[in-house]
Backbone bond lengths (Angstrom), bond angles and torsions (degrees), N, CA, C in turn:
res aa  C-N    CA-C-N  psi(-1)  N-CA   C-N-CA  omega(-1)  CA-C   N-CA-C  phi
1 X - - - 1.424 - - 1.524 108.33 -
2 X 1.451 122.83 140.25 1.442 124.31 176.71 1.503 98.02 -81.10
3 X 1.102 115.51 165.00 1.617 120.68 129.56 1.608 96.89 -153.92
4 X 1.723 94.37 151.70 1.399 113.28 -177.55 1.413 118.57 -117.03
5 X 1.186 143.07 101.28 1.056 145.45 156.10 1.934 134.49 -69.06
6 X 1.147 95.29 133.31 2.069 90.18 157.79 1.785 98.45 -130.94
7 X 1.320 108.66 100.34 1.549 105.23 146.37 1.149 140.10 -44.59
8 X 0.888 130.31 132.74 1.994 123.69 171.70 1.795 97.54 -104.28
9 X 1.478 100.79 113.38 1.870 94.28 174.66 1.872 90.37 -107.41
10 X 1.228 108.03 134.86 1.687 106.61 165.87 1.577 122.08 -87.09
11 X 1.529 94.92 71.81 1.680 100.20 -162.77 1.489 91.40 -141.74
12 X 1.551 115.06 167.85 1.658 124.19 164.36 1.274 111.29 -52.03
13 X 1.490 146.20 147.63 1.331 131.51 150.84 1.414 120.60 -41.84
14 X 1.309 104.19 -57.25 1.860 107.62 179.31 0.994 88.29 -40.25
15 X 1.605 143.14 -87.64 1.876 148.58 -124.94 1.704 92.37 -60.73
16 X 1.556 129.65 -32.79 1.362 148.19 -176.10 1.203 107.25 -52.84
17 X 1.470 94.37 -77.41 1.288 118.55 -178.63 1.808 123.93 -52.76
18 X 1.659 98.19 -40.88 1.768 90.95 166.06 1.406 119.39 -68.84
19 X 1.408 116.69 -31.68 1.299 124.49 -177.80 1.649 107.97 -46.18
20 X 1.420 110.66 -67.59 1.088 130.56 -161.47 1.768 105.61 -59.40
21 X 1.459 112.07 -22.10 1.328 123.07 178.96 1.726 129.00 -74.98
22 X 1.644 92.40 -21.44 1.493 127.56 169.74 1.398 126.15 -87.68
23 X 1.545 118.17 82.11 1.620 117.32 -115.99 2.360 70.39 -95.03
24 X 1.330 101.11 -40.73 1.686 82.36 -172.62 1.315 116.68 -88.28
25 X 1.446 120.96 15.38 1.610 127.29 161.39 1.467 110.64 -77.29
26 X 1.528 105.44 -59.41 1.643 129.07 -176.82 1.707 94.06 -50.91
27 X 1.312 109.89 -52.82 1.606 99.99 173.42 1.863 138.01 -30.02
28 X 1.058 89.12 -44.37 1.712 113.29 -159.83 2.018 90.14 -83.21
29 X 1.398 90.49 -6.05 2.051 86.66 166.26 1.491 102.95 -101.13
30 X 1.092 143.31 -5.96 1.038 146.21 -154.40 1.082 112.90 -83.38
31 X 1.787 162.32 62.28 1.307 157.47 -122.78 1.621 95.91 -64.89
32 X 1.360 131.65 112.17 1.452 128.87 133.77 2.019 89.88 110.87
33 X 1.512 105.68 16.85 1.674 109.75 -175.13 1.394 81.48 -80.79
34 X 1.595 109.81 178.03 1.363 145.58 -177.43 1.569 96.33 -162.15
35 X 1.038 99.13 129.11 1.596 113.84 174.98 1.872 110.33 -111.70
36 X 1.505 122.80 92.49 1.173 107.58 -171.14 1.486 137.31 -107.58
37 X 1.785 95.89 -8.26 1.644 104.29 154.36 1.502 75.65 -169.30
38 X 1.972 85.43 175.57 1.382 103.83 -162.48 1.805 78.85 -137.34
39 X 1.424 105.82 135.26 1.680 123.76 -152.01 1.536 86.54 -87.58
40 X 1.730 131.77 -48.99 1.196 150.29 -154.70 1.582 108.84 78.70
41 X 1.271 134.35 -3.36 1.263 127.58 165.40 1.865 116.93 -82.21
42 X 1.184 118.35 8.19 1.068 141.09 -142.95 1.541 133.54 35.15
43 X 1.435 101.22 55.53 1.352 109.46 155.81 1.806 116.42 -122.91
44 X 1.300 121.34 -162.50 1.502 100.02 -145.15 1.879 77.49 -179.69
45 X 1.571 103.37 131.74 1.308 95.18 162.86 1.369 98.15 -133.97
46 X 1.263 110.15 -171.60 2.249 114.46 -142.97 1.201 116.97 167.98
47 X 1.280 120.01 167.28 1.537 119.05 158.67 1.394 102.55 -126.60
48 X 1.673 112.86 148.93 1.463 114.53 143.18 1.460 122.22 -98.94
49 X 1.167 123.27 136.16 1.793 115.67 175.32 1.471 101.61 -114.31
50 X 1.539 102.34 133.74 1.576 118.48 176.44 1.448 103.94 -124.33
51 X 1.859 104.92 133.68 1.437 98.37 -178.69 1.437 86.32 -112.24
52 X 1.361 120.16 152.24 1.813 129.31 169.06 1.185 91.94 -150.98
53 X 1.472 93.22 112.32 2.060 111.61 178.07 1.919 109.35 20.91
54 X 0.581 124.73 -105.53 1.384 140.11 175.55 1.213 116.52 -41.49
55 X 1.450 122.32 -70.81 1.617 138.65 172.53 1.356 115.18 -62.93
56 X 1.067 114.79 127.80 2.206 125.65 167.41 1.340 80.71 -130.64
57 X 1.235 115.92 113.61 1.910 137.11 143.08 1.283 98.94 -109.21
58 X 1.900 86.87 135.24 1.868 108.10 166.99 1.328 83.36 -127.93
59 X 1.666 92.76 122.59 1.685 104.52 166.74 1.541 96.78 -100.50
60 X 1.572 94.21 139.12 1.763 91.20 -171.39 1.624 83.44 -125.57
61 X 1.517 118.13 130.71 1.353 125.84 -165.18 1.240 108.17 -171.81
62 X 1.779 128.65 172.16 1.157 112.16 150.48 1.504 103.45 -127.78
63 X 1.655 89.57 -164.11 1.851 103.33 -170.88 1.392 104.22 -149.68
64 X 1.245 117.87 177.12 1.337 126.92 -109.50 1.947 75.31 -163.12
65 X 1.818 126.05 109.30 1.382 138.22 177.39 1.488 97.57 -103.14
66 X 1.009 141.99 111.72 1.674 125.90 128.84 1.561 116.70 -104.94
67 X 1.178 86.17 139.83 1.608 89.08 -178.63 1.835 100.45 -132.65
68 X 1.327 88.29 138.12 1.984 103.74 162.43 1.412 113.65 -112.85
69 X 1.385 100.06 117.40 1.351 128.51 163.20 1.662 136.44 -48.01
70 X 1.274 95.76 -21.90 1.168 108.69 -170.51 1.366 110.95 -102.14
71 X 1.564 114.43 -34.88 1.683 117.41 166.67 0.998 107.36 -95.46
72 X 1.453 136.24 -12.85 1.483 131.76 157.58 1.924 92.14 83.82
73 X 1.521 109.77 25.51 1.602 111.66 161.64 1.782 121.32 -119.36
74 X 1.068 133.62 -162.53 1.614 114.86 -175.33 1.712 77.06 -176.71
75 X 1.351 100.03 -171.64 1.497 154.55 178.98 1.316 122.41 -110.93
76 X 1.416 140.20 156.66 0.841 140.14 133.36 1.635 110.96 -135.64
77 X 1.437 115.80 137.19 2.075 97.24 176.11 1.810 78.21 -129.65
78 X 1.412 101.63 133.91 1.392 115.67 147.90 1.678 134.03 -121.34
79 X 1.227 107.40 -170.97 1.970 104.25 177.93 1.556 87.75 -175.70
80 X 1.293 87.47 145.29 1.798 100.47 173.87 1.429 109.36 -163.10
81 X 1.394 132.44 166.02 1.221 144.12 -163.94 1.265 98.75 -154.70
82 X 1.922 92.97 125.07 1.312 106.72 173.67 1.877 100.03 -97.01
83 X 1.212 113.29 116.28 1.638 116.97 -167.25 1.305 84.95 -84.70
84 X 1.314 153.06 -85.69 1.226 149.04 -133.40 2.263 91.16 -60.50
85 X 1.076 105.57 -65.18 1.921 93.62 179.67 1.206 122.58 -86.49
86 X 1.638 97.52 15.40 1.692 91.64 169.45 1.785 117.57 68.97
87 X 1.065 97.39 -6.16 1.554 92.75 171.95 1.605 128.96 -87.55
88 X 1.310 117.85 167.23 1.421 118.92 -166.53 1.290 110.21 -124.79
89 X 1.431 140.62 159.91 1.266 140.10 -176.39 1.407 108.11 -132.42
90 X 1.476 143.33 176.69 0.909 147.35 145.42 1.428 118.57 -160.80
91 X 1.402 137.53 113.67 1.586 112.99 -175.65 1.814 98.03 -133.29
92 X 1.463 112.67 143.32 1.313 92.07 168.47 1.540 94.50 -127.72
93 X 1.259 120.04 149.30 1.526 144.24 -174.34 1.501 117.96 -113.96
94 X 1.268 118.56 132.48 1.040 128.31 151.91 1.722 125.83 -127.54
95 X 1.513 102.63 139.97 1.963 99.41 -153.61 1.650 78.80 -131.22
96 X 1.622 85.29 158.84 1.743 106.80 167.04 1.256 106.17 -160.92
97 X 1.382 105.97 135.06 1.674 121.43 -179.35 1.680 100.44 -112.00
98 X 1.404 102.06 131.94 1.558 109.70 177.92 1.479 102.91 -146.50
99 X 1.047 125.43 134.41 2.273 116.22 164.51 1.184 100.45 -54.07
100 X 1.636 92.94 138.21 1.584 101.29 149.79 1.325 103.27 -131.74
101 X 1.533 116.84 -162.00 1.622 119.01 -126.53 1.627 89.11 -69.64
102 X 1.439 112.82 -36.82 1.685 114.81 -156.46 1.789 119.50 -117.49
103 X 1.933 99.04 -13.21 1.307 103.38 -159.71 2.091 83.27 -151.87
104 X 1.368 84.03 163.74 1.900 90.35 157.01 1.195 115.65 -96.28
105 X 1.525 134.53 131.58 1.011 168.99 -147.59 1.785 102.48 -94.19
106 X 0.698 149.51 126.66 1.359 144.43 176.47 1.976 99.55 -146.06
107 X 1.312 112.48 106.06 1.333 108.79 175.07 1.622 106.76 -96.03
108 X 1.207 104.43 150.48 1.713 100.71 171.57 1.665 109.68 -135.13
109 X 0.904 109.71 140.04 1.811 106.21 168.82 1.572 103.69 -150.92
110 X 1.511 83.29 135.41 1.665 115.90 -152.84 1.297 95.45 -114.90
111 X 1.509 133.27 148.33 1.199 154.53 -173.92 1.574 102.59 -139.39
112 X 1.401 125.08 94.76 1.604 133.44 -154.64 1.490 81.14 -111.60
113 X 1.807 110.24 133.63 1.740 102.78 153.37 1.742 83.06 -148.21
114 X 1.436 94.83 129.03 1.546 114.24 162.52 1.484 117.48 -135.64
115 X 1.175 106.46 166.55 1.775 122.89 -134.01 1.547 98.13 -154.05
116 X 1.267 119.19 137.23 1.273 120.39 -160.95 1.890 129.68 75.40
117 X 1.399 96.62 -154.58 1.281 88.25 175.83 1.568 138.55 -68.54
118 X 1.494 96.28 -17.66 1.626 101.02 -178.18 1.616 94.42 -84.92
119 X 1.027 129.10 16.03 2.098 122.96 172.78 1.476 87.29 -78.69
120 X 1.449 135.82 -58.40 1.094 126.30 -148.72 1.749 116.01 -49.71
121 X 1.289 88.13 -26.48 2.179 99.84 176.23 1.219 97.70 -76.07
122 X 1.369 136.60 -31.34 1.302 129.49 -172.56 1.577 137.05 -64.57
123 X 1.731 87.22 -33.54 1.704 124.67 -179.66 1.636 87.90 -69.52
124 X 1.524 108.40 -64.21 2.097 103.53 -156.64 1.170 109.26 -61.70
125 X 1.681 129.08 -19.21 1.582 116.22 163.76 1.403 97.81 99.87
126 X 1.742 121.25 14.86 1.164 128.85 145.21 1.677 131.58 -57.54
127 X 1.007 103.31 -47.89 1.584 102.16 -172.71 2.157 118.70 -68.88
128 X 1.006 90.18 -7.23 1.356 99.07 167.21 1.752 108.54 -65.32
129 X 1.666 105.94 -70.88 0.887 119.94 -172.82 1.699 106.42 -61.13
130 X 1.455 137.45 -35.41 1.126 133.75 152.19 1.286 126.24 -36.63
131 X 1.208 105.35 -47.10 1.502 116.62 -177.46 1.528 124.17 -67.19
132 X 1.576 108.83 -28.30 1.306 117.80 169.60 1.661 119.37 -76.56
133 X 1.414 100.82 -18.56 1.577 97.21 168.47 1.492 127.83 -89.90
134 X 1.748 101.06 -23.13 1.384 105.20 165.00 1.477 118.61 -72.37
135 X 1.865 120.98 -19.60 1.409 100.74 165.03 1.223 120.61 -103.41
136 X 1.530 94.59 38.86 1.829 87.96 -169.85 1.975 87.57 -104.07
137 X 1.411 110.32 -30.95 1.624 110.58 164.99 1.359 115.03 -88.75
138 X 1.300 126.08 7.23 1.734 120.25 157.67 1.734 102.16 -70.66
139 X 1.290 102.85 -51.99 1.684 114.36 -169.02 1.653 103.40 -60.64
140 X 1.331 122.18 -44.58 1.365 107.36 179.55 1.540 116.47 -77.06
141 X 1.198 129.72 -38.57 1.290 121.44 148.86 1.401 128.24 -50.75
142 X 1.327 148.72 -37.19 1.388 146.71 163.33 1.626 103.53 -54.51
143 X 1.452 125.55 -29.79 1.241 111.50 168.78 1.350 137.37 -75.40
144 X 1.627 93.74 -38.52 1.226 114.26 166.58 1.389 130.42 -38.86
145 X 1.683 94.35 -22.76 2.111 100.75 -151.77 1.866 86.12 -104.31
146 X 1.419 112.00 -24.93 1.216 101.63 -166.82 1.254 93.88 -109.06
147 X 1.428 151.81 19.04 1.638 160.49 110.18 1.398 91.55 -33.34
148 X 1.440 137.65 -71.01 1.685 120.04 -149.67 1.224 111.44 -63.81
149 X 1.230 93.51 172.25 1.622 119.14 -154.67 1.733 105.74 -80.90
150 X 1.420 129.55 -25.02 1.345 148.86 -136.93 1.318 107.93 -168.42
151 X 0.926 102.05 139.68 1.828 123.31 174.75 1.792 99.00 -55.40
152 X 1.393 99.58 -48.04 1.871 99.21 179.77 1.595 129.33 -70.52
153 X 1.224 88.69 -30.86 1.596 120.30 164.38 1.597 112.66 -61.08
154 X 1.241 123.70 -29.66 1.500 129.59 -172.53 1.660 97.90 -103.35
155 X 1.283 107.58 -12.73 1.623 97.63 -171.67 1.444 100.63 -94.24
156 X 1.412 140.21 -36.55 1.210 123.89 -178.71 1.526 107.42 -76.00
157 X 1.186 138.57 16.84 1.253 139.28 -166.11 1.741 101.54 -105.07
158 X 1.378 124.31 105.61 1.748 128.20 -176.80 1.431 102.20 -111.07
159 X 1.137 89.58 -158.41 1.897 96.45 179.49 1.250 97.88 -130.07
160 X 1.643 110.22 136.11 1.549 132.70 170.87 1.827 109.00 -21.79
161 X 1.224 91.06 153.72 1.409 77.12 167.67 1.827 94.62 -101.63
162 X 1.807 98.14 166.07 1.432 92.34 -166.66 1.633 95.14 -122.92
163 X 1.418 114.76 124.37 1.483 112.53 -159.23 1.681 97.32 -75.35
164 X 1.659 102.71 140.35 1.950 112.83 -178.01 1.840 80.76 -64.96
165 X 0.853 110.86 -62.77 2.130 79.81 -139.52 1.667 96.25 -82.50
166 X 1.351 137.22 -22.56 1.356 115.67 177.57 1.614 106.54 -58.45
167 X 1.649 120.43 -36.56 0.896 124.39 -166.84 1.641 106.24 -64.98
168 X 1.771 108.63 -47.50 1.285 103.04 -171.25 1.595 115.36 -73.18
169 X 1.726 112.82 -18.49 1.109 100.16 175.33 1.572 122.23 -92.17
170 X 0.717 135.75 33.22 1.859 161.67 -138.48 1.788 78.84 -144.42
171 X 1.459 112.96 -77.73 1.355 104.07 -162.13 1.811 123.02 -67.27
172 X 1.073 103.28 -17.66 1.359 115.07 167.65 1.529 112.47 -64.51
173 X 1.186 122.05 -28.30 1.234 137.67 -164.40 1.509 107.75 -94.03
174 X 1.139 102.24 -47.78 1.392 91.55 -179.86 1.993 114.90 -79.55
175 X 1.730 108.12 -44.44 1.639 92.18 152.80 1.899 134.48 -39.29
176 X 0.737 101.94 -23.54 2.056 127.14 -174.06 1.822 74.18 -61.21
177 X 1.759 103.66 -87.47 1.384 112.25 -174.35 1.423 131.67 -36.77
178 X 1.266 91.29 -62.24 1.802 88.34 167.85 1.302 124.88 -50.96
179 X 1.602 127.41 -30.87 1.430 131.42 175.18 1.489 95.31 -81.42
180 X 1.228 165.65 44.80 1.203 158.01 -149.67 1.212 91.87 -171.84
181 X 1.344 124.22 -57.89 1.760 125.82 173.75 1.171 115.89 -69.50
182 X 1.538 123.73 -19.17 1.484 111.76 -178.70 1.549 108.93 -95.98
183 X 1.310 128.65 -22.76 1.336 150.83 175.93 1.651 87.69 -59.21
184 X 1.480 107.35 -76.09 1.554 109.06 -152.82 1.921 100.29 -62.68
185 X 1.534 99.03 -32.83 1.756 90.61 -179.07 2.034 113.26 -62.31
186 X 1.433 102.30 -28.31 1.087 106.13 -176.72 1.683 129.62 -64.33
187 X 1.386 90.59 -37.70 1.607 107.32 159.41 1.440 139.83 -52.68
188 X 1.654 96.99 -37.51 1.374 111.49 -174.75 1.714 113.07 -96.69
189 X 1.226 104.95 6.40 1.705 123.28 -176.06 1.204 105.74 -108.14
């Protein structure tokens, strides 16, 4: 599954751009990341845990940072396995930070393939809409860390946790709507 993002962070590009370079700072925004060593070749292994009503998967895996300096964009490829549900993950990313007129620009496009039980969210056309709420609390935390006052000050600063079923039922809700607006727009056209 794709999903495409452009963030708006209200920060300098540089302050962005170092952030994003600080692969176990940038972590601790990550809703439900675990950061559990850092290889120094720039890879990194971890878990993420996702709860959706029913389902809690911890994909425990690592990933794989390159970053270019010079376009101020990178990579990321990961894989993880949730052993207890048997499920599988894989996402590979590519991000770019550039200014725009009012904010920094940070685009991301994600290439999501999961396997097992967490596919079934994938099929209903939930995880999109999930996904926009998990970067809607990456973005307020990435500001947050580069708002503090101190390097120490930015380090106790994580990301909310984001509850599985309010979240999943929030996202159910808003698919409901959107099929309701396209139905009712369809009628009146």
């Amino acid at each position: 599954m794709k999903i495409t993002e452009v963030i708006r962070v209200q920060r300098d590009p540089d302050a962005v751009w170092e952030l994003f370079n600080d692969v176990p700072e940038l972590a601790h925004c990550l809703p439900g990341a675990e950061l559990d060593e850092v290889h120094g070749d720039g890879s990194y292994s971890g878990k993420v845990s996702v709860r959706l009503g029913p389902l809690t998967a911890t994909f425990e895996g690592k990933a794989t940072v390159v970053s270019d300096h010079a376009t101020r964009s990178g990579t990321v490829d990961g894989k993880g396995v949730d052993r207890r549900g048997g499920s599988r993950g894989q996402v590979k990313v590519q991000y770019a930070i550039e200014p725009g007129d009012e904010a920094t620009l940070v685009t991301v496009d994600a290439d999501v393939l999961l396997s097992g039980a967490a596919a079934q969210f994938g099929r209903t056309g939930l995880i999109k809409e999930m996904s926009t709420r998990l970067i809607d609390e990456f973005v307020r935390c990435v500001e947050a860390k580069l708002a503090a006052g101190t390097k120490a000050a930015a380090a106790e600063i994580t990301a909310g946790e984001v509850r599985g079923f309010s979240l999943f039922l929030s996202s159910v809700i808003a698919s409901i709507v959107r099929f309701v607006k396209r139905r009712f727009s369809r009628r009146r056209g």
